[in-house]
VEXDREN-2710 file (C-alpha; in Angstrom, 1 decimal):
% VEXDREN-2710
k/r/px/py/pz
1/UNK/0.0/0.0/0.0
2/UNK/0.8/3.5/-0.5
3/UNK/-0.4/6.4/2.2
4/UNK/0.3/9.9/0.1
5/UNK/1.3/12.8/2.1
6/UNK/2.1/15.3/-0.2
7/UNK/5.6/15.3/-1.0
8/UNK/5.9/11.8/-1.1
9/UNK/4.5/8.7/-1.0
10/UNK/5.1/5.9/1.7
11/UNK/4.9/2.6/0.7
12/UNK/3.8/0.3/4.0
13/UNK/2.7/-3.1/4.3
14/UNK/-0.1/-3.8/7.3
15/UNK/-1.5/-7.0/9.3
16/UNK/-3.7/-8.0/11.5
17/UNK/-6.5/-5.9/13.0
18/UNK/-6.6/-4.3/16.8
19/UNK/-4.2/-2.0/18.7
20/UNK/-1.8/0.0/16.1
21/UNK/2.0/-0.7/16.7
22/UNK/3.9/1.4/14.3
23/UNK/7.4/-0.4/13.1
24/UNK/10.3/2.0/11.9
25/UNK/13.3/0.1/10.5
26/UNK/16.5/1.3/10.1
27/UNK/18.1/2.4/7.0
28/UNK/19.3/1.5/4.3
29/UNK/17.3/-1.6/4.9
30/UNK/13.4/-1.8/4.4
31/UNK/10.4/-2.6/6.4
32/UNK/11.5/-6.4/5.8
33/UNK/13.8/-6.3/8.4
34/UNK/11.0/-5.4/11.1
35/UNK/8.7/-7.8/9.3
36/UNK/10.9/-10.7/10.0
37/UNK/11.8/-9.6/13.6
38/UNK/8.4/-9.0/14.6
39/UNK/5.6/-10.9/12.9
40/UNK/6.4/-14.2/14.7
41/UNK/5.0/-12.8/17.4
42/UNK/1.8/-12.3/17.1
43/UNK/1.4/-15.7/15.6
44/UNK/-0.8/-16.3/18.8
45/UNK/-1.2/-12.8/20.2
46/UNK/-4.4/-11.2/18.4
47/UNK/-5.6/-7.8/19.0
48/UNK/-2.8/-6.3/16.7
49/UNK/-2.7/-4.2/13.7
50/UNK/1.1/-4.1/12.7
51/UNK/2.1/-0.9/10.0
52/UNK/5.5/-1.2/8.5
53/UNK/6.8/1.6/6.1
54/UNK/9.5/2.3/4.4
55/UNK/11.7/4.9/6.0
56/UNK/12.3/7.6/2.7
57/UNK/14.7/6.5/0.5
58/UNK/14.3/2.8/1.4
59/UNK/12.5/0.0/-0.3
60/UNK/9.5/1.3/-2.0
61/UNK/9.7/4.9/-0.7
62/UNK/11.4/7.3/-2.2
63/UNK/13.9/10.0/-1.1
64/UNK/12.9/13.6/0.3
65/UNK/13.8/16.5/-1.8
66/UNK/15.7/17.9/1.5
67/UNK/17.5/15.6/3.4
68/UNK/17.6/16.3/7.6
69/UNK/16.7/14.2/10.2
70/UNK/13.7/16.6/11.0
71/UNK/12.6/16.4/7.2
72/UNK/12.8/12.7/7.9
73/UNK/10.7/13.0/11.3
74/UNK/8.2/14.8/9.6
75/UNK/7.4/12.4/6.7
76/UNK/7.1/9.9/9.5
77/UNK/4.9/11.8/11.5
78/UNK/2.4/13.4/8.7
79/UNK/2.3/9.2/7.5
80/UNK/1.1/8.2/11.0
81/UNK/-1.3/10.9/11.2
82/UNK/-2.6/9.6/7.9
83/UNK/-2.9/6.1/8.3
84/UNK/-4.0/5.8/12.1
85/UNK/-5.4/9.9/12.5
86/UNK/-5.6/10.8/16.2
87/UNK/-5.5/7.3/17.6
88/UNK/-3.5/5.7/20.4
89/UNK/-0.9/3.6/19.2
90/UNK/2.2/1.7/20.2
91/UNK/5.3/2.1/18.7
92/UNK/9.1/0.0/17.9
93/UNK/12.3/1.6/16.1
94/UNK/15.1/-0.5/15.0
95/UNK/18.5/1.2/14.6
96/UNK/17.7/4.6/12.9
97/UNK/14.4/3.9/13.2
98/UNK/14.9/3.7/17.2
99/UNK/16.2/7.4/16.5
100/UNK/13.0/8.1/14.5
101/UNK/11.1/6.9/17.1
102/UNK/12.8/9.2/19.8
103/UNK/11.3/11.8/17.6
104/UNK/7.9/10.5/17.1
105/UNK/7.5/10.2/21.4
106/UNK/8.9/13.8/21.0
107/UNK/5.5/14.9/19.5
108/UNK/3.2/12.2/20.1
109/UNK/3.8/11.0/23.5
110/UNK/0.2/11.8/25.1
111/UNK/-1.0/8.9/22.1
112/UNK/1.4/6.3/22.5
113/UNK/1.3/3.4/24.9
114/UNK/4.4/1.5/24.6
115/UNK/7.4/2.4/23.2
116/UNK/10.9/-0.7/21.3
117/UNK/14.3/0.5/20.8
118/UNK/15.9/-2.6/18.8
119/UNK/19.5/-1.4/18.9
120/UNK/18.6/2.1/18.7
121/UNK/21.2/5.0/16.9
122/UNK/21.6/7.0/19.7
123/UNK/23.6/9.9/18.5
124/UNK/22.7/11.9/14.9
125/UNK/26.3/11.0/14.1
126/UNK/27.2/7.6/14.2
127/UNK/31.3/8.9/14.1
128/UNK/30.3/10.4/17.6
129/UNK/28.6/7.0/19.6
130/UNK/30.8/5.5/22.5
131/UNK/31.1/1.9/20.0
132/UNK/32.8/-1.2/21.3
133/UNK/35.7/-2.8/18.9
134/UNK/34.7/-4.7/16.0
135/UNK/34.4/-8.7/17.6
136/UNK/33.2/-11.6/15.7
137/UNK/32.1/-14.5/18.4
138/UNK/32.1/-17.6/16.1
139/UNK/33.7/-17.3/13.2
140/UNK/33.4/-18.7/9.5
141/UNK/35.3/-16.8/7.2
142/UNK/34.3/-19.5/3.8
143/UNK/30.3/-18.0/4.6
144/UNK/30.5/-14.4/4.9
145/UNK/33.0/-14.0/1.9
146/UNK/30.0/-14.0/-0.1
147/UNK/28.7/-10.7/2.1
148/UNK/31.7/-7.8/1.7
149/UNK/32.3/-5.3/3.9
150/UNK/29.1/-6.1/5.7
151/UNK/30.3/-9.4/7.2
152/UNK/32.2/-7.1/9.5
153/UNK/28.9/-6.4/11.5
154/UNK/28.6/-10.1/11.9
155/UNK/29.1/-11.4/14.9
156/UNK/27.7/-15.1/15.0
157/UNK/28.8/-16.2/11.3
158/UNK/26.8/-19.2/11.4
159/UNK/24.6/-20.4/8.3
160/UNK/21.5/-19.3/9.7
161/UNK/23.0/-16.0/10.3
162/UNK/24.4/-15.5/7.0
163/UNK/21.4/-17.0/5.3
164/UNK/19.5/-13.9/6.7
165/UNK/21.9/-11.3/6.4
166/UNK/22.1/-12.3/2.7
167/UNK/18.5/-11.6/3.0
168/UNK/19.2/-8.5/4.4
169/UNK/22.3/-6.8/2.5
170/UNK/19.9/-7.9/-1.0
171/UNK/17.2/-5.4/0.4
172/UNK/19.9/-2.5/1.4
173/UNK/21.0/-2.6/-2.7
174/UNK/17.9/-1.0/-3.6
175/UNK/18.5/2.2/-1.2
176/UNK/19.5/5.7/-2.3
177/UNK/22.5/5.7/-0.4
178/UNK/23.2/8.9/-1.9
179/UNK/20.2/10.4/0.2
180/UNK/20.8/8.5/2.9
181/UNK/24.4/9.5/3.0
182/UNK/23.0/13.5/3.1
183/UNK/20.7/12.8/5.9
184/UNK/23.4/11.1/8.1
185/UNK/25.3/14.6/7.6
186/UNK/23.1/16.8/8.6
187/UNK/23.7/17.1/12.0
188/UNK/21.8/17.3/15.2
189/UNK/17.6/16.9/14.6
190/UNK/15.3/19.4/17.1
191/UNK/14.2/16.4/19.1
192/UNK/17.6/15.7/19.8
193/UNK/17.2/18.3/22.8
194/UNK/14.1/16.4/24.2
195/UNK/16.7/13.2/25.7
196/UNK/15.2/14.6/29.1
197/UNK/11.8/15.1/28.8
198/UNK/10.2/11.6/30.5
199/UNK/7.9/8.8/28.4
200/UNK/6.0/6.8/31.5
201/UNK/4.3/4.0/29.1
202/UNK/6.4/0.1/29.3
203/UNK/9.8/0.7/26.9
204/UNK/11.7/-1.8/26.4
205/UNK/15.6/-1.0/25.2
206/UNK/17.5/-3.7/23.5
207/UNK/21.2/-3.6/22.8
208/UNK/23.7/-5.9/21.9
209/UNK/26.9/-5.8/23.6
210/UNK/29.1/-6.5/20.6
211/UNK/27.4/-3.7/18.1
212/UNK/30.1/-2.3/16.9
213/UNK/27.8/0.1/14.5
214/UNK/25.2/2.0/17.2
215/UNK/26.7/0.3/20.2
216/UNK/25.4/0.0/23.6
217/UNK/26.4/2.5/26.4
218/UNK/25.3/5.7/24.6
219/UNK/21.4/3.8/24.9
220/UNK/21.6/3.8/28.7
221/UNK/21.6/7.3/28.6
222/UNK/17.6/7.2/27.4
223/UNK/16.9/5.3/30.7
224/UNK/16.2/8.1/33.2
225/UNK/13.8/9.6/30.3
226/UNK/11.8/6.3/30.0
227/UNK/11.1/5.3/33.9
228/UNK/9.0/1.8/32.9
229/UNK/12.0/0.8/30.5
230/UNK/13.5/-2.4/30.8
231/UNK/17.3/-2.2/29.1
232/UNK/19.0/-5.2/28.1
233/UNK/22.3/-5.8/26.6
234/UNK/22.7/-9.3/25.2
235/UNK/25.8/-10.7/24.6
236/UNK/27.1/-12.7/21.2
237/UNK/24.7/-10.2/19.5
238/UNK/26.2/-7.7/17.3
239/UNK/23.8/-4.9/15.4
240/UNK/21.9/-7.6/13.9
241/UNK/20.9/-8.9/17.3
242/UNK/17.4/-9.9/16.3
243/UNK/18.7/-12.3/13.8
244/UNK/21.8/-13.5/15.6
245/UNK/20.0/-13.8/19.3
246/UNK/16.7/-13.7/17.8
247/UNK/15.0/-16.2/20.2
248/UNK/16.1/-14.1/23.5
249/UNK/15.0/-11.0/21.7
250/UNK/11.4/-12.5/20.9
251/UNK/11.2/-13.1/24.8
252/UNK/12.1/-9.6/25.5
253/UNK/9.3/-8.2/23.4
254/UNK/6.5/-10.8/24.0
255/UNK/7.6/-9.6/27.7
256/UNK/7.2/-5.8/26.6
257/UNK/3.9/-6.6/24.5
258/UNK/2.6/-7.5/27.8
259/UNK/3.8/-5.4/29.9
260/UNK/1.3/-2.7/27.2
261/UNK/-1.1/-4.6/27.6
262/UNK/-1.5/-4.8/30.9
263/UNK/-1.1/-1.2/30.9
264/UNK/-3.8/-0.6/28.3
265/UNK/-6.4/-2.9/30.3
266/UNK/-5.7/-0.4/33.1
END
């Protein structure tokens, strides 16, 4: 589906039927990623209508005509008014998309009713985040030759790993990385001054202790803003943590799913 808002359109993909939970990926990958992290669980939890976009520039969105991170947070924010106007909703960001969603509880907190940061991008500039060194746990060299550069992010090279990053590094072709490139340049976003300002609703912050991309220690600093957060940092789980520790990560968030709704039956 497409949801127009002017400028551009977003291309998104919905299931189920229920509660709206908003899912922001990170960039340059597509909604895919969030698709495959998040869908198996709500195999047996109904209630659930799942949105996933595509940030701009990324899958079947195209790029901005500007590129900032508050041109970014806008798009996002003008496509949830759009698709889910004036309701409550519950919302997950993975990697950028964890910084998008910073930016979305900036404006929309008083809506929302739960809040995922899946290895969240902490600072604007990735050059700037507190990152631990590059560490591969189990190592295969013969499977992620296939995978350049990007087998460096790899922690567990396993062939169930590498059979989903393949997955994954297809998808991120298809970005503009030229646009993508611009944003990530642009320096600090407005919501970037809100770190203080407190969201009370269940959070849950996962990190991996071995992402050597966005890192860990720079996410604790979101913990005094988000007082019902629980923060986890999961070892032998690089950036790709939800494919790498993915069953550990599923508990987490069927955890946080029900910690909202609890929260929401209040």
């Amino acid at each position: 589906m497409k949801c127009d808002i002017g400028d551009i359109e977003i291309f998104y993909e919905t299931y189920g039927a229920g509660r709206p939970i908003v899912m922001l990926p990170g960039q340059p990958s597509d909604h895919h990623i969030m698709m495959r992290f998040m869908e198996p669980l709500f195999t047996q939890r109904d209630g659930w209508l799942r949105i996933y976009p595509d940030l701009p520039g990324t899958g079947q969105t195209p790029s901005l005509s500007l590129a900032t991170h508050d041109q970014m947070l806008e798009a996002m924010l003008a496509f949830i008014d759009t698709v889910i106007p004036g309701q409550r909703f519950v919302l997950a960001g993975m990697s950028y998309g964890g910084y998008m969603a910073r930016g979305v509880v900036s404006h929309k907190a008083d809506l929302i009713d739960g809040v995922l940061f899946c290895v969240p991008q902490v600072k604007a500039e990735l050059l700037q985040a507190d990152l631990p060194p590059q560490t591969t746990i189990v190592e295969n060299p013969k499977l992620v030759v296939s995978l350049g550069p990007g087998a460096s992010l790899i922690v567990v090279q396993n062939q169930r790993v590498v059979e989903a990053m393949s997955e994954v590094f297809a998808e991120v072709q298809i970005a503009d990385h030229a646009f993508l490139d611009r944003v990530e340049a642009s320096g600090l976003s407005s919501f970037d001054a809100t770190l203080s300002i407190p969201f009370g609703g269940p959070t849950l912050i996962l990190t991996g202790r071995q992402d050597n991309l966005c890192g860990y220690q720079n996410a604790w600093d979101l913990l005094d803003s988000y007082p019902r957060a629980t923060f986890a940092v999961i070892d032998r789980a690089g950036h790709f943590m939800n494919i790498e520790q993915d069953v550990l990560c599923r508990s987490l968030t069927h955890e946080w799913l029900d910690r909202v709704e609890e929260a929401t039956r209040a």
